[in-house]
Structures are given as C-alpha cells and as structure tokens.
Biopython code that builds the backbone (N, CA, C, O; Angstrom):
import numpy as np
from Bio.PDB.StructureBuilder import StructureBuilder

atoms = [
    (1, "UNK", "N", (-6.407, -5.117, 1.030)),
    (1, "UNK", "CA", (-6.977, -4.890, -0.289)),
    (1, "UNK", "C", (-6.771, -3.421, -0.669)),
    (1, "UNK", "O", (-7.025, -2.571, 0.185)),
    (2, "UNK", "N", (-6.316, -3.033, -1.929)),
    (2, "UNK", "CA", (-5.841, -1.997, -2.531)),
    (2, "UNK", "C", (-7.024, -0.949, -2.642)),
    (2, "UNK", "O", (-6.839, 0.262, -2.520)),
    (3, "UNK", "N", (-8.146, -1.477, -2.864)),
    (3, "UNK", "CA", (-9.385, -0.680, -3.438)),
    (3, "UNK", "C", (-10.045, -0.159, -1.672)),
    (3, "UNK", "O", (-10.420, 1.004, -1.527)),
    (4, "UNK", "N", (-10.099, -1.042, -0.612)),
    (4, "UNK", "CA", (-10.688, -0.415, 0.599)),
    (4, "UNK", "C", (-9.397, -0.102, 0.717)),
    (4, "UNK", "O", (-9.292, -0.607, -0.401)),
    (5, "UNK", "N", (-8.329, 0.231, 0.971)),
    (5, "UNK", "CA", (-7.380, 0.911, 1.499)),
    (5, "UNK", "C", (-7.738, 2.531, 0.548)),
    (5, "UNK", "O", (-7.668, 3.480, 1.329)),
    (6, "UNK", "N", (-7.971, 2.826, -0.432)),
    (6, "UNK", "CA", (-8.019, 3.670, -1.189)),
    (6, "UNK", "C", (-9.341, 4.052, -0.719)),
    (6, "UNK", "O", (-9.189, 5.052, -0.018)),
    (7, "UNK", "N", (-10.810, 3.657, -0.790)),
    (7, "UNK", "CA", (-11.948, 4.036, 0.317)),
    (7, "UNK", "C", (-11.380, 4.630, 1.289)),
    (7, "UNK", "O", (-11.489, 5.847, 1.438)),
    (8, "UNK", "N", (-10.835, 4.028, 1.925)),
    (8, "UNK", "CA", (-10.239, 4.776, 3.666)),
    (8, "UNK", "C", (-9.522, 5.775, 3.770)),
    (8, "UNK", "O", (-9.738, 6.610, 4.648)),
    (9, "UNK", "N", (-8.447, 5.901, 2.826)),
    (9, "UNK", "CA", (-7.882, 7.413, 2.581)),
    (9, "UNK", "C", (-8.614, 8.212, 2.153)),
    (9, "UNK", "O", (-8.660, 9.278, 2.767)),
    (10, "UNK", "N", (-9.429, 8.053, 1.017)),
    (10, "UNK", "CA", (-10.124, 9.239, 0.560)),
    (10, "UNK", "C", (-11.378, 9.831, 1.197)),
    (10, "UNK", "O", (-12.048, 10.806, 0.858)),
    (11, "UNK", "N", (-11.553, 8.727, 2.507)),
    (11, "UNK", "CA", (-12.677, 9.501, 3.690)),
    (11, "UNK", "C", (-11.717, 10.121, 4.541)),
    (11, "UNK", "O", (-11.718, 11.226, 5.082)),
    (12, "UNK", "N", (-10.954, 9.247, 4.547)),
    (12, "UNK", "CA", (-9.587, 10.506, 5.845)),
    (12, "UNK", "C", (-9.600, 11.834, 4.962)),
    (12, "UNK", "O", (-9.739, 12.936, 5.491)),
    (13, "UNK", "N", (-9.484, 11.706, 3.915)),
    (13, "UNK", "CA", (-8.967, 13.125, 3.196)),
    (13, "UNK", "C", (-10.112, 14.181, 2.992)),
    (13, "UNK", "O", (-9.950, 15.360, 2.676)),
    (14, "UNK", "N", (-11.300, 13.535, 3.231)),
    (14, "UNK", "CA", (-12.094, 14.330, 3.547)),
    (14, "UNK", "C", (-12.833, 15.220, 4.514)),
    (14, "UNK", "O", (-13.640, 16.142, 4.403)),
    (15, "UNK", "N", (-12.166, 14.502, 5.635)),
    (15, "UNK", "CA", (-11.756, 15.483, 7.007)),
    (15, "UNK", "C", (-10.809, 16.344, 7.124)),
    (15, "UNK", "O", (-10.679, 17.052, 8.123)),
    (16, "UNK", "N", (-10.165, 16.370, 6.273)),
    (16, "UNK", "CA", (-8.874, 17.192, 6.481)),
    (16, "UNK", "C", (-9.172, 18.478, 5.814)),
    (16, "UNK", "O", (-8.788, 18.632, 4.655)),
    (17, "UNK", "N", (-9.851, 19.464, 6.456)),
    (17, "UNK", "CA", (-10.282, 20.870, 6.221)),
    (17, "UNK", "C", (-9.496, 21.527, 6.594)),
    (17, "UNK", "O", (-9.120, 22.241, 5.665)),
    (18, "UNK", "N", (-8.441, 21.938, 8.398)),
    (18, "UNK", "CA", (-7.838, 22.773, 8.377)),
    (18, "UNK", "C", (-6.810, 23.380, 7.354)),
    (18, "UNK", "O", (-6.673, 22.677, 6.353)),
    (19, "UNK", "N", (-6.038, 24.556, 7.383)),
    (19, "UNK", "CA", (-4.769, 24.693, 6.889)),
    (19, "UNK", "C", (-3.733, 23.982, 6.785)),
    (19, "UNK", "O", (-3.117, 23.596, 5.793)),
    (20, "UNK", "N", (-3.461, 23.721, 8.659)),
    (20, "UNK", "CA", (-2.470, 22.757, 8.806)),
    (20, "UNK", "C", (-2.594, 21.392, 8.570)),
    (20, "UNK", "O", (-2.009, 20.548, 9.249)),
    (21, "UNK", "N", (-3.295, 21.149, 7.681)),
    (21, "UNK", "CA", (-3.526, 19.444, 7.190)),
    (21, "UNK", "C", (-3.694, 19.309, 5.818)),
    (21, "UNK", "O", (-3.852, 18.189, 5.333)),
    (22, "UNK", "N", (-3.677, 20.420, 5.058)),
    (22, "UNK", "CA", (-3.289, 20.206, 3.862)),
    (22, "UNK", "C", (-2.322, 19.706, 3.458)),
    (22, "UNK", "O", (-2.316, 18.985, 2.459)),
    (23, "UNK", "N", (-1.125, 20.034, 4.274)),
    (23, "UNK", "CA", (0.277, 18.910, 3.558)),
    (23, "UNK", "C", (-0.036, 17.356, 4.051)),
    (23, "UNK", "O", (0.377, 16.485, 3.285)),
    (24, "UNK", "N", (-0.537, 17.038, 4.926)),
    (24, "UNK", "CA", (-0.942, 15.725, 4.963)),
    (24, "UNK", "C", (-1.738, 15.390, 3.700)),
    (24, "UNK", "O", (-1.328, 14.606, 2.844)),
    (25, "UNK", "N", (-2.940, 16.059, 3.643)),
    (25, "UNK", "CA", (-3.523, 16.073, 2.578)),
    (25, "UNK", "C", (-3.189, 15.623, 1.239)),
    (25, "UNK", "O", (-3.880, 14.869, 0.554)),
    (26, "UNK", "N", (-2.547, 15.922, 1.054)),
    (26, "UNK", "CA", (-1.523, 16.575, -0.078)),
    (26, "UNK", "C", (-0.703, 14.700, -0.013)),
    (26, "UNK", "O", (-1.000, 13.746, -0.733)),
    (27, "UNK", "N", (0.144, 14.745, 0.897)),
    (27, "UNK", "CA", (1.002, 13.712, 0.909)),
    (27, "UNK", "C", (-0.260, 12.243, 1.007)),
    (27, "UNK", "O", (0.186, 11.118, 0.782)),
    (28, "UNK", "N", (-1.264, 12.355, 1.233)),
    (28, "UNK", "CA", (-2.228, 11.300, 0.654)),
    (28, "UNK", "C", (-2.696, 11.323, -0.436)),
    (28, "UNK", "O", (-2.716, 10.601, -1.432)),
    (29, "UNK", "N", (-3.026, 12.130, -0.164)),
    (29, "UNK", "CA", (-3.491, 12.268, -2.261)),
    (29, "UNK", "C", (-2.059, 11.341, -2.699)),
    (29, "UNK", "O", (-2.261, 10.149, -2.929)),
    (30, "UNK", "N", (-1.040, 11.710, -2.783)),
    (30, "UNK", "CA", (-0.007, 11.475, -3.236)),
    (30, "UNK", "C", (-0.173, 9.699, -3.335)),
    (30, "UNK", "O", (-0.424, 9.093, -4.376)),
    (31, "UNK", "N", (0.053, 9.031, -1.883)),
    (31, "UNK", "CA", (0.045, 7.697, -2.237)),
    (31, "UNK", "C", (-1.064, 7.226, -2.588)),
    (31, "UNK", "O", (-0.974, 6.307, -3.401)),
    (32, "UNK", "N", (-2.511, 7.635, -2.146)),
    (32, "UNK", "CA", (-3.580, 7.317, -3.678)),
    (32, "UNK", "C", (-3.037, 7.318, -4.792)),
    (32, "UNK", "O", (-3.026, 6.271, -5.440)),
    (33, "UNK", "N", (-2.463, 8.459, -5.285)),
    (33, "UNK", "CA", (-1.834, 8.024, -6.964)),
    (33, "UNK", "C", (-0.725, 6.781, -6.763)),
    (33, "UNK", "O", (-0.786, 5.901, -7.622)),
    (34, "UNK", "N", (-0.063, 6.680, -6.071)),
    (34, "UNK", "CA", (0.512, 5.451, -5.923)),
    (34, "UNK", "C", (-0.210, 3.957, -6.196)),
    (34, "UNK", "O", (-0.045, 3.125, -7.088)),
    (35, "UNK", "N", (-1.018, 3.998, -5.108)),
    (35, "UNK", "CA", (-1.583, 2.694, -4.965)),
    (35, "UNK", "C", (-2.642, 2.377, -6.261)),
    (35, "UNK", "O", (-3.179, 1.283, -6.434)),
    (36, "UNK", "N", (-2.862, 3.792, -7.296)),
    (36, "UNK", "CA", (-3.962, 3.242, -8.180)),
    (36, "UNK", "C", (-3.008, 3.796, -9.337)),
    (36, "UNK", "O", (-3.580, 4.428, -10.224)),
    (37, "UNK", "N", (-1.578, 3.633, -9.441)),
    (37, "UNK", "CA", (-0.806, 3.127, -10.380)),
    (37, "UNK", "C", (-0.790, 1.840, -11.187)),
    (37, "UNK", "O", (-1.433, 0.883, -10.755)),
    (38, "UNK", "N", (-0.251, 1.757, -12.086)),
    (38, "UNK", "CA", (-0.449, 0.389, -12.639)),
    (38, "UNK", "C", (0.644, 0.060, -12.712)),
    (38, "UNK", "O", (0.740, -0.995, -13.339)),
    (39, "UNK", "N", (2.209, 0.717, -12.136)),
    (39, "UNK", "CA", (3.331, -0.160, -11.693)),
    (39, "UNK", "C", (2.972, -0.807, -10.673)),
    (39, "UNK", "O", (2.780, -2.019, -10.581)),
    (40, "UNK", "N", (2.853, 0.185, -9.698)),
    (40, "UNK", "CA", (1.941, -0.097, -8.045)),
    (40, "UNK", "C", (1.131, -2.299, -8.398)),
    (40, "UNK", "O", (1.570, -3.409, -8.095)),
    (41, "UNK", "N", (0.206, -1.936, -8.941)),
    (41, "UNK", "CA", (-1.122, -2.801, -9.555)),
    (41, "UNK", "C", (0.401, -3.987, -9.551)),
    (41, "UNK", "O", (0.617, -4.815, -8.666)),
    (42, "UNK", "N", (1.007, -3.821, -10.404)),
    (42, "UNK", "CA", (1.538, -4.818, -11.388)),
    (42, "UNK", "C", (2.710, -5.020, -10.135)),
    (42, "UNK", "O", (2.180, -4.081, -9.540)),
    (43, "UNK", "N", (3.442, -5.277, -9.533)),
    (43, "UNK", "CA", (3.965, -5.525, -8.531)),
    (43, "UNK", "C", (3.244, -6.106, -7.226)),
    (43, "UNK", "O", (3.423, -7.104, -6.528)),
    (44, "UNK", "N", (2.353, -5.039, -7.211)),
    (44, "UNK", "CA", (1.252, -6.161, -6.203)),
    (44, "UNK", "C", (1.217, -7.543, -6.566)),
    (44, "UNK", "O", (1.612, -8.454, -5.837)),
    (45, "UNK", "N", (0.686, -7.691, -7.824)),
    (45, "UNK", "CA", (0.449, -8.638, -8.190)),
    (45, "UNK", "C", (1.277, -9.528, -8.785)),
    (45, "UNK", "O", (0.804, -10.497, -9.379)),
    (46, "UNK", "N", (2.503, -9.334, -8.710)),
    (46, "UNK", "CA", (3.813, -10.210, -8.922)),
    (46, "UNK", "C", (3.739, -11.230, -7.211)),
    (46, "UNK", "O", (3.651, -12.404, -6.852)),
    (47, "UNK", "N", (3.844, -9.873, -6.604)),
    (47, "UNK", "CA", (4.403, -10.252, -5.093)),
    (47, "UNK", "C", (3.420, -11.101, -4.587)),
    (47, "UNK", "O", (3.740, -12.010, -3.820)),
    (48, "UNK", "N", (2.088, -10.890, -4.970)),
    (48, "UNK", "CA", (1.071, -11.882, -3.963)),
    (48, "UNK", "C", (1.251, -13.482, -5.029)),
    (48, "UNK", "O", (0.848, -14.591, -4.678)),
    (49, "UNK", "N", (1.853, -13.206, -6.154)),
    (49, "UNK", "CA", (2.124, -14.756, -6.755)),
    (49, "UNK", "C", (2.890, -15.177, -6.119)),
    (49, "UNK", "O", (2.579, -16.187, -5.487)),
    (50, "UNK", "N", (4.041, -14.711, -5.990)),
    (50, "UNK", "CA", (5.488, -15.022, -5.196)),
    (50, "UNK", "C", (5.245, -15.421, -4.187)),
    (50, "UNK", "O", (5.933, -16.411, -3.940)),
    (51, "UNK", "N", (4.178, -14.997, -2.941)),
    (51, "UNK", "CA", (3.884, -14.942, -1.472)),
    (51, "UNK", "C", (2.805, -16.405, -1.855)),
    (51, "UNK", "O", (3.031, -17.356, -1.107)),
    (52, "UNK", "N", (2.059, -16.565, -2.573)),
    (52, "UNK", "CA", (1.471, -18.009, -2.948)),
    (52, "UNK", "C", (1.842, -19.017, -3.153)),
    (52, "UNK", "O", (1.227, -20.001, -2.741)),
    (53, "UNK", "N", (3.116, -19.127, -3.947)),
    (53, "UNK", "CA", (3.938, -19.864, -3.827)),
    (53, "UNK", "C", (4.543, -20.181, -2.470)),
    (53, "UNK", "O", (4.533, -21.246, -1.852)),
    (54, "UNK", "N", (4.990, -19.189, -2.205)),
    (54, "UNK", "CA", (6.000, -19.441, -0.643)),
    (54, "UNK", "C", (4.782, -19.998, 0.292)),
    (54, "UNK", "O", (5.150, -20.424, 1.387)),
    (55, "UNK", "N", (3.868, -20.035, 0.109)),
    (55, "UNK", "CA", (2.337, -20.379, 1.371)),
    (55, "UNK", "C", (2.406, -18.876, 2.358)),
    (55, "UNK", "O", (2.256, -18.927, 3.579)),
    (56, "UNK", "N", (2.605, -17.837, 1.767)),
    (56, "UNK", "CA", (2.916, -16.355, 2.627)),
    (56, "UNK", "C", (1.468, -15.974, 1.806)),
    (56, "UNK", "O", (1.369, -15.504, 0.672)),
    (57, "UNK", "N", (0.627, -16.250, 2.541)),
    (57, "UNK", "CA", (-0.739, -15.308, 2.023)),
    (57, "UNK", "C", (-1.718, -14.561, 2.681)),
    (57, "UNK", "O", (-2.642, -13.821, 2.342)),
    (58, "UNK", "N", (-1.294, -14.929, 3.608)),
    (58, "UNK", "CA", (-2.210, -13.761, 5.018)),
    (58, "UNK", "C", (-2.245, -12.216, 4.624)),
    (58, "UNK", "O", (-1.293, -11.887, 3.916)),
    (59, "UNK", "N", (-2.862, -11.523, 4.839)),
    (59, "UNK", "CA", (-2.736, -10.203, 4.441)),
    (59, "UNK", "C", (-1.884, -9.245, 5.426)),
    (59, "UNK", "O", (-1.193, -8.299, 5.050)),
    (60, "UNK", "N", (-2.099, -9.746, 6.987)),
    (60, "UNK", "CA", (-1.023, -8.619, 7.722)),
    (60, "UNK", "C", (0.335, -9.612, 7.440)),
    (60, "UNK", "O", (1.242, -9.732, 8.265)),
    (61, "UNK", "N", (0.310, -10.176, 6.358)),
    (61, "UNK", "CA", (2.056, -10.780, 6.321)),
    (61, "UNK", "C", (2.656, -10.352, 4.526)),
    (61, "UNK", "O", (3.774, -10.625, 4.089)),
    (62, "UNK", "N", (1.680, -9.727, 3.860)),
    (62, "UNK", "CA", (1.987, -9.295, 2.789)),
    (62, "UNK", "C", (2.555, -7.916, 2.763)),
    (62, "UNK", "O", (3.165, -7.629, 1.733)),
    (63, "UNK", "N", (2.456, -6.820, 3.883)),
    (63, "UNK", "CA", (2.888, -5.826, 3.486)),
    (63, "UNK", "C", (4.331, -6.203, 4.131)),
    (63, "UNK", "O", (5.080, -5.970, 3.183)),
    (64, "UNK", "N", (4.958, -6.547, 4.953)),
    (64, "UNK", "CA", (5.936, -6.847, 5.946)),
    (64, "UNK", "C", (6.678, -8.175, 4.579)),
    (64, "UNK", "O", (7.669, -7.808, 3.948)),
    (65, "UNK", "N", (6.199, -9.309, 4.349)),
    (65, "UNK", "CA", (6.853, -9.797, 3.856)),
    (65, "UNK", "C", (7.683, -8.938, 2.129)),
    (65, "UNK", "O", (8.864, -9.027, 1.794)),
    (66, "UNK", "N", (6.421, -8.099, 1.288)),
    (66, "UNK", "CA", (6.604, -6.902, 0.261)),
    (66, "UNK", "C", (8.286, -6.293, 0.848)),
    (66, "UNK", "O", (9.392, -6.355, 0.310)),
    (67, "UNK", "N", (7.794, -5.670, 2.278)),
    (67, "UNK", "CA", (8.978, -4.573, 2.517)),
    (67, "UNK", "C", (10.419, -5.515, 2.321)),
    (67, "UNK", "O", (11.459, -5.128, 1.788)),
    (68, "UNK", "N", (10.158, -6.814, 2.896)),
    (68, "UNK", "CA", (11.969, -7.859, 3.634)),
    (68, "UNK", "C", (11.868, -7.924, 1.643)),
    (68, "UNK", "O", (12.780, -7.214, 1.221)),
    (69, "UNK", "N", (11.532, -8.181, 1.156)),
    (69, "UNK", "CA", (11.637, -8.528, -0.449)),
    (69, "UNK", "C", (12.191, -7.308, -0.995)),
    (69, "UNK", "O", (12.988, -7.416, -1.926)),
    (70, "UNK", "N", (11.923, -6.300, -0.607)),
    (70, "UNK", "CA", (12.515, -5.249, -1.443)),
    (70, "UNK", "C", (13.515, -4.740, -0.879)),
    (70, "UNK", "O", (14.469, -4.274, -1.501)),
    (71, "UNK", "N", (13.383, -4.779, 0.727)),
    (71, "UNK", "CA", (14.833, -4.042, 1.457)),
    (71, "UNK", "C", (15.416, -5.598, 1.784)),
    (71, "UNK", "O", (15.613, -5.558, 2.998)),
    (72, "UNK", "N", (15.622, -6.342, 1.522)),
    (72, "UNK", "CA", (16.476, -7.394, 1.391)),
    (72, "UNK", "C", (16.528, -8.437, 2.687)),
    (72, "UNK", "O", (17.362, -9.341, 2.747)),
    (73, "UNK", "N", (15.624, -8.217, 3.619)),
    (73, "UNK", "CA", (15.867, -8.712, 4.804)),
    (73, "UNK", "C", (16.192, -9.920, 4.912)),
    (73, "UNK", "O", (15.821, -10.561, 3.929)),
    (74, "UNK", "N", (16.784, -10.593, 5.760)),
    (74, "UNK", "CA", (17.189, -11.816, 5.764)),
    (74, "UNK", "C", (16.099, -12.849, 6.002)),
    (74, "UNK", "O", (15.097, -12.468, 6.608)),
    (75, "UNK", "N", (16.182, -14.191, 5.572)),
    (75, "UNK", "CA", (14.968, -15.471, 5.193)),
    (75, "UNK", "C", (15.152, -15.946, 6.765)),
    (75, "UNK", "O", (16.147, -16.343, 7.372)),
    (76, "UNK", "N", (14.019, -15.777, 7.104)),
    (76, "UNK", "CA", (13.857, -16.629, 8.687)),
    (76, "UNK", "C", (14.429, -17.992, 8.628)),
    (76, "UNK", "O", (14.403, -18.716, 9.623)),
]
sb = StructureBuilder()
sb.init_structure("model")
sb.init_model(0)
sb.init_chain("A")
sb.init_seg("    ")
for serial, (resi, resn, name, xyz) in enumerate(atoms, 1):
    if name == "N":
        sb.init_residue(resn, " ", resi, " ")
    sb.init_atom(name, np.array(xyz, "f"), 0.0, 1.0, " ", f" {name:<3s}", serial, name[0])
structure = sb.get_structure()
C-alpha cells in the first residue's frame, strides 16, 4: 500500500539527523514525491487492474510482476 509505504519513509527520514545521511535523506524525500505523484497514482492503478485481470493480486507479486511489465521480462 502506497500511503503506509509513505508512513514508513517519512519515519525513516526522521532519523536521519547525521550529515552523512542527508543524501539518503534527500534521495527519499525524492521517491516520496514519486510515490505521491499522480502519474505514480495513475499507473498504480492501471497495473493493479491489469494484475486483476491476470488473477496476479498478491501484494509481494505486484511490485516484481510492475518491474517484468515494464522491463519486459519474459511470461512464465
């Protein structure tokens, strides 16, 4: 789920006080703006139609099945 995945980064990001974790920092912040995009949104929600159809609806099989859909992987 998009919204606790976004909870969970933004408590990680709130540990991240040193110096040397600001570019992490930084590079989360980053995919927060990603994930609370509304291309982001709107692709999600293409792909979990697509994955409903196919009977692909488990959640540890949506990010893995997302990636073979976009980098082309071959159909089991």
């Amino acid at each position: 789920d998009t919204d606790r995945a976004l909870v969970l980064l933004e408590e990680y990001c709130k540990k991240l006080r040193k110096p040397e974790e600001q570019q992490l920092k930084k590079a989360i912040r980053k995919v927060m703006g990603i994930f609370k995009s509304s291309l982001f949104q709107a692709l999600l929600g293409s792909f979990k139609k697509k994955a409903t159809r196919h009977g692909t609806t488990s959640h540890t099989s949506l990010p893995a099945a997302l990636a073979c859909d976009v980098l082309g992987c071959p159909k089991a």
